[in-house]
ZALOLUM-619907 format. One record per residue (C-alpha): residue in one letter; chain; x, y, z. Coordinates in pm, whole numbers, plus 32768, in hexadecimal, padded with zeros to 4 digits. Each point is the difference from the previous one (the first is absolute). Last residue first. Layout:
<sites>
A_A_X_Y_Z
...
</sites>
This chain:
<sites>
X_A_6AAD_75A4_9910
X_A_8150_8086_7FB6
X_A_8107_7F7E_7F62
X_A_818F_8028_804E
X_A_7FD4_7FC2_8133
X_A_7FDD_7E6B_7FC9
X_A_816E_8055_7F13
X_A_8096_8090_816D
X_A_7FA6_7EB2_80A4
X_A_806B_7F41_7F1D
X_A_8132_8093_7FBE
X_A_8070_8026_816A
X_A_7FB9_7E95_8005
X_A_80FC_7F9A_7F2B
X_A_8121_80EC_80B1
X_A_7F80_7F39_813E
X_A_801F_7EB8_7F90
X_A_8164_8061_7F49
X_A_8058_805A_8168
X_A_7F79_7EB2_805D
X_A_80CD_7F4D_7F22
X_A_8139_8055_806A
X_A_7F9E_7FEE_817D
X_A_7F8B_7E80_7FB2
X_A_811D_7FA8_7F21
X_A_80F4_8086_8125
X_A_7F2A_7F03_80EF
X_A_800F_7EE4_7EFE
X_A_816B_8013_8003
X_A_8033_7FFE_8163
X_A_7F53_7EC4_7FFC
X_A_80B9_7F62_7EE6
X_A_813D_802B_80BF
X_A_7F5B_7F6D_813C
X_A_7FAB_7EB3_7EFB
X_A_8170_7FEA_7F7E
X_A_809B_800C_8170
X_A_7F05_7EED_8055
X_A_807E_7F5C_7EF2
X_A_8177_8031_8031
X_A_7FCF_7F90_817B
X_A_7F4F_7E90_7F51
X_A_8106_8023_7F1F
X_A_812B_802D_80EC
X_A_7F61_7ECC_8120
X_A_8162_7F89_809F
X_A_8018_818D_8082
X_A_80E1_7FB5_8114
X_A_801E_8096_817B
X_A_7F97_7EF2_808F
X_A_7EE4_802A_80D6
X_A_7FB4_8174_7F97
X_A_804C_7FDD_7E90
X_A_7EEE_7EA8_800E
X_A_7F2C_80E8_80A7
X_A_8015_8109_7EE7
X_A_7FD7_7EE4_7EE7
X_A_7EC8_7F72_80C4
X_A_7F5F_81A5_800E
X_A_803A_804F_7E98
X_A_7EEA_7F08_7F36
X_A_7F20_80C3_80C2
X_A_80AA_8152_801F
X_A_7FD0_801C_7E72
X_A_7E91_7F7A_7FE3
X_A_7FCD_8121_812A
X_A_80AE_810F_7F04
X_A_7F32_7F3B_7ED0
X_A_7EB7_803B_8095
X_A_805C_818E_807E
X_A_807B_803F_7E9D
X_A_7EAE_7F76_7F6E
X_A_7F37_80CC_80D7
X_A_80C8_815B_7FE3
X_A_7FF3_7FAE_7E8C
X_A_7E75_8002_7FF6
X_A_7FF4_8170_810B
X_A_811E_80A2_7F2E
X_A_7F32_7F86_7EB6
X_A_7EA8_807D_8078
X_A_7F60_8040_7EBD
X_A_8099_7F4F_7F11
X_A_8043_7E9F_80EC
X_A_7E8A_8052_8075
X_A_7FA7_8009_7EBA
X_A_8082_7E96_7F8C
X_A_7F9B_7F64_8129
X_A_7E85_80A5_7FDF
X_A_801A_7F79_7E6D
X_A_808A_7EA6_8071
X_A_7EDD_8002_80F3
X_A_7F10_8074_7ED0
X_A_80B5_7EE3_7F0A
X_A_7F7A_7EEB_8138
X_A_7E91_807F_8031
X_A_801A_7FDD_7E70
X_A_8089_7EA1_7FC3
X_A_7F20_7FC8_816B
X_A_7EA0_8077_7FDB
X_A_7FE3_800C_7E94
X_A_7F13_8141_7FBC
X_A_7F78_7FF2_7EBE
X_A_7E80_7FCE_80AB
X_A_7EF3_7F6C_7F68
X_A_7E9F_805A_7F8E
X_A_7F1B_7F26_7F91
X_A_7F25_8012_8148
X_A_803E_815E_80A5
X_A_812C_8051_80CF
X_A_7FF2_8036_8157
X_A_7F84_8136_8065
X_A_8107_811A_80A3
X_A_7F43_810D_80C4
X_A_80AB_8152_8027
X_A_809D_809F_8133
X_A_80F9_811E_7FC9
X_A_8165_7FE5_7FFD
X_A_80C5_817A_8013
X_A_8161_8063_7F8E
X_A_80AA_8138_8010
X_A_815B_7FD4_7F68
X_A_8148_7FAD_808D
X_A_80B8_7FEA_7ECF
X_A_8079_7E96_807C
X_A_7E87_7FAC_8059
X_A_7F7A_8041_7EA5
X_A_80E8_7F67_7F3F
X_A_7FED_7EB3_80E6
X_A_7E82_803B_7FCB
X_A_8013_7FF4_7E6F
X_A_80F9_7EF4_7FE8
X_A_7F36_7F1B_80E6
X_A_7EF3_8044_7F3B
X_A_80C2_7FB7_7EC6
X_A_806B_7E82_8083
X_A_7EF7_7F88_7F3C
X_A_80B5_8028_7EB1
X_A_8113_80B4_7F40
X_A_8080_80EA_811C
X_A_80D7_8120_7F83
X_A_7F37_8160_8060
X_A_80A9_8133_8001
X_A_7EF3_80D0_809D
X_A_8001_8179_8007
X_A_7EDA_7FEE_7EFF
X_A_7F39_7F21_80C9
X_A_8047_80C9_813D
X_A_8008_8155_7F6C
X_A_7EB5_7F8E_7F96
X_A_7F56_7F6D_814F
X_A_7FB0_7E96_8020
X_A_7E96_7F7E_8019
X_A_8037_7E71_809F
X_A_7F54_7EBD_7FA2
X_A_80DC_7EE4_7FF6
X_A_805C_7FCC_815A
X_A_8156_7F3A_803A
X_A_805B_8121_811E
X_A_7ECA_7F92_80E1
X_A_8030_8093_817B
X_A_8159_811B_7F9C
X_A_806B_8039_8184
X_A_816C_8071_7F84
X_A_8195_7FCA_80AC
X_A_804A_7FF1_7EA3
X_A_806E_7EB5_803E
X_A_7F30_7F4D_80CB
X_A_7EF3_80AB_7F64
X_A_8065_7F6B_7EB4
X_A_800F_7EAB_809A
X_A_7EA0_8030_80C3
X_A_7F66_801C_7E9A
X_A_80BB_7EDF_7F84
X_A_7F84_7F15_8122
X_A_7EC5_807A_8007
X_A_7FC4_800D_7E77
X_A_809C_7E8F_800D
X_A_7EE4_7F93_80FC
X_A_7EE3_807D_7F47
X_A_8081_7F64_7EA8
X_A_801D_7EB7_8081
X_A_7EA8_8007_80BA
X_A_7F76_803D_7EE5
X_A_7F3C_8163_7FFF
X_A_7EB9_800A_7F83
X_A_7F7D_7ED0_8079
X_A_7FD8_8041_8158
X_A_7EC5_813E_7F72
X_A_7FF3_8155_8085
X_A_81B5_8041_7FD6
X_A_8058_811D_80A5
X_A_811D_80C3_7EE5
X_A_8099_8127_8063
X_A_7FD1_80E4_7ED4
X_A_8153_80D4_7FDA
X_A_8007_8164_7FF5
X_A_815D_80B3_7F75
X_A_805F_813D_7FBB
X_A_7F1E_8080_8116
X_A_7FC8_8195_7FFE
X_A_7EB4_7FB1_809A
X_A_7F18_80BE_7EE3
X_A_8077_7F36_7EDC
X_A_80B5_7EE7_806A
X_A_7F36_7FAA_810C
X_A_7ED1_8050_7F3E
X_A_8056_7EE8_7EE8
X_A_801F_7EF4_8124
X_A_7E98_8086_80AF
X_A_7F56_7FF8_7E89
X_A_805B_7EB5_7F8E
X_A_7F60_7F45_8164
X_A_7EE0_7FEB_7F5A
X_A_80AF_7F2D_7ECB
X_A_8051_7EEF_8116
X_A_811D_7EE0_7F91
X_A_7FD7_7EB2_7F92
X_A_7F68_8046_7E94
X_A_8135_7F46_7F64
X_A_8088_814D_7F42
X_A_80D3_807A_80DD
X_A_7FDC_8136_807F
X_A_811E_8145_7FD2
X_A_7F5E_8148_8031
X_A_80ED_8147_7F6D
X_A_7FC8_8125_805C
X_A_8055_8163_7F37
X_A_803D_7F3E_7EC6
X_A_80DC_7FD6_7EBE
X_A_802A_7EBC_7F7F
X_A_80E2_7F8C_7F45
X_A_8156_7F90_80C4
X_A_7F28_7F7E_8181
X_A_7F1D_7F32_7F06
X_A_813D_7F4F_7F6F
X_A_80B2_7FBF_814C
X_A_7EA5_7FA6_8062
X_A_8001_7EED_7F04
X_A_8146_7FB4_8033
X_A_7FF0_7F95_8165
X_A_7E93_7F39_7FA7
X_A_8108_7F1A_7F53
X_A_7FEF_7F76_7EB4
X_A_8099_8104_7EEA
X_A_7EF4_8034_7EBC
X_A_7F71_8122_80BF
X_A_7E8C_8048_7F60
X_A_7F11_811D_8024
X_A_7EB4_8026_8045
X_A_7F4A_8184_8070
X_A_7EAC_7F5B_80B1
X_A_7EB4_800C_7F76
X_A_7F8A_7E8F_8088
X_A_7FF2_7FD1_7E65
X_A_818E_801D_800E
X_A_800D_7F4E_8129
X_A_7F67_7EAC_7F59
X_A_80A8_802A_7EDA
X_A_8166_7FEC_80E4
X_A_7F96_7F17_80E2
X_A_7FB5_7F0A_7F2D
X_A_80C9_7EDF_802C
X_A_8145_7FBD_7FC4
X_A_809A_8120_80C0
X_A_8161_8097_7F71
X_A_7FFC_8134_810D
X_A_7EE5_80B6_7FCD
X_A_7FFA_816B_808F
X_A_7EE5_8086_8067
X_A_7FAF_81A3_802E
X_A_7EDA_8076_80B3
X_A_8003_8161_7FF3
X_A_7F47_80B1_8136
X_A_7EBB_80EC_8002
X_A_7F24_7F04_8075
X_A_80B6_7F79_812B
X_A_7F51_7EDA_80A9
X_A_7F20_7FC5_7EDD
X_A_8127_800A_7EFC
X_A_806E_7EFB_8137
X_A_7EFB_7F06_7FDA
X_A_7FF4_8019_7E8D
X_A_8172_7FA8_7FE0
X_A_8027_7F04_80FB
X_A_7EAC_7F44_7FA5
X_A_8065_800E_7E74
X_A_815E_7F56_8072
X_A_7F76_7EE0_80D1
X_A_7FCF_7ED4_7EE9
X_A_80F1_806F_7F0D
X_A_8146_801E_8102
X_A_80EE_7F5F_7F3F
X_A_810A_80E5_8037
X_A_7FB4_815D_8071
X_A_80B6_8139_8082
X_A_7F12_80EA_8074
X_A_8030_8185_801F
X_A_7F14_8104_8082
X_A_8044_8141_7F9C
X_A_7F98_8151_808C
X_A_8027_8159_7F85
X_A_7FBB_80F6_80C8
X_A_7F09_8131_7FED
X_A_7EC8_7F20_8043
X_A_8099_7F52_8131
</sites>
């Protein structure tokens, strides 16, 4: 690791009580690396606190942990680069085996599974919604991703600096493993302990204003990224909506041979029409799907590792 440069980035608010742990547990971990923390409007100390821990501080005035590493990601230049949170959950041993995927593995992106020691340090809320989310995504990237929510992950260059990232807040490691799945990278999850928080420390997660704005997010990219496959669905709803409200007026036509129900037949008429339309938007859009990720994936060969 000597002739690479390695930085390990943590995006902090309000995390006074657990930041000197994280950042003298993981200088340990990997001597030679750059610890670099960015504060993001905390009213405690973290900042003073990581500044005498030894670690590079910064602020970003903009809440969201999305655009803090939107920020990180723009300035600073590195051969790895470690994301951890800066709670003290995750395993600093396990540093080394996600940085040497990267490095020696050709891996652009290694992801610490997280196997919780202690009940507590997953609620149940937030253990279930990872499932459900994570088996989403796989659903429909047709992917066997185990813990995509993870917050500790090394990440390639050409992938960081390849990668147009938009998310704002939690939803960014959804962002970052979507990205990584449509580009078909090489992915690996490796097994690290996750510890429940320590006392004092709480978490920003919201279990459901945020579990809800990541399913929104997954609806949102799945409509970008598969727009033939999203269309498809919605056409084939409103096509069976369509013959629904159909099938009296047609036996009505058969028996009598009247049409006494025109705007119930004009609806149903209405709905098929918007079916075919959301097929054509689906093949429209999908080319442009395709043009757009031509140019990501020929801007991730543009840099080299």
């Amino acid at each position: 690791m000597k002739n690479n440069k390695i930085a390990i980035l943590i995006p902090c608010y309000n995390e006074e009580s657990t930041i000197k742990d994280v950042i003298l547990e993981f200088k340990n971990a990997i001597p030679e690396a750059i610890i670099y923390v960015y504060d993001n409007n905390s009213s405690d100390e973290t900042y003073r606190v990581a500044v005498e821990a030894g670690a590079i501080v910064r602020h970003e005035h903009r809440q969201g942990k999305g655009f803090v590493l939107q920020r990180m990601f723009a300035e600073i230049e590195a051969d790895v680069y470690l994301l951890v949170d800066g709670d003290l959950t995750y395993d600093a041993s396990v540093a080394t085996r996600l940085v040497d995927a990267i490095l020696y593995q050709s891996y652009d992106m290694s992801v610490g599974f997280r196997n919780e020691v202690e009940s507590s340090a997953y609620r149940m809320g937030h253990k279930l919604g990872n499932k459900f989310l994570t088996g989403s995504v796989n659903k429909i990237f047709g992917e066997s991703i185990k813990d995509m929510l993870s917050g500790y992950r090394a990440l390639s260059r050409r992938f960081v600096k390849s990668f147009p990232l938009q998310s704002s807040g939690f939803e960014v490691e959804t962002e970052i493993t979507i990205h990584a799945l449509e580009l078909k990278m090489r992915i690996i999850e490796i097994d690290s302990i996750y510890r429940s928080r320590p006392e004092g420390s709480e978490s920003k997660l919201k279990t459901y204003s945020d579990g809800w704005k990541i399913i929104l997010f997954i609806v949102n990219l799945f409509r970008q990224e598969k727009p033939l496959t999203f269309f498809l669905l919605i056409s084939f709803f409103l096509a069976l909506v369509s013959i629904f409200i159909f099938i009296p007026v047609l036996f009505e036509y058969i028996d009598s041979g009247l049409v006494p129900r025109l705007p119930t037949a004009m609806l149903s008429m209405g709905i098929m029409i918007l079916s075919i339309i959301s097929i054509a938007c689906g093949l429209i859009l999908d080319t442009v799907t395709r043009g757009r990720k031509e140019i990501k994936q020929l801007s991730y060969l543009s840099y080299k590792n």
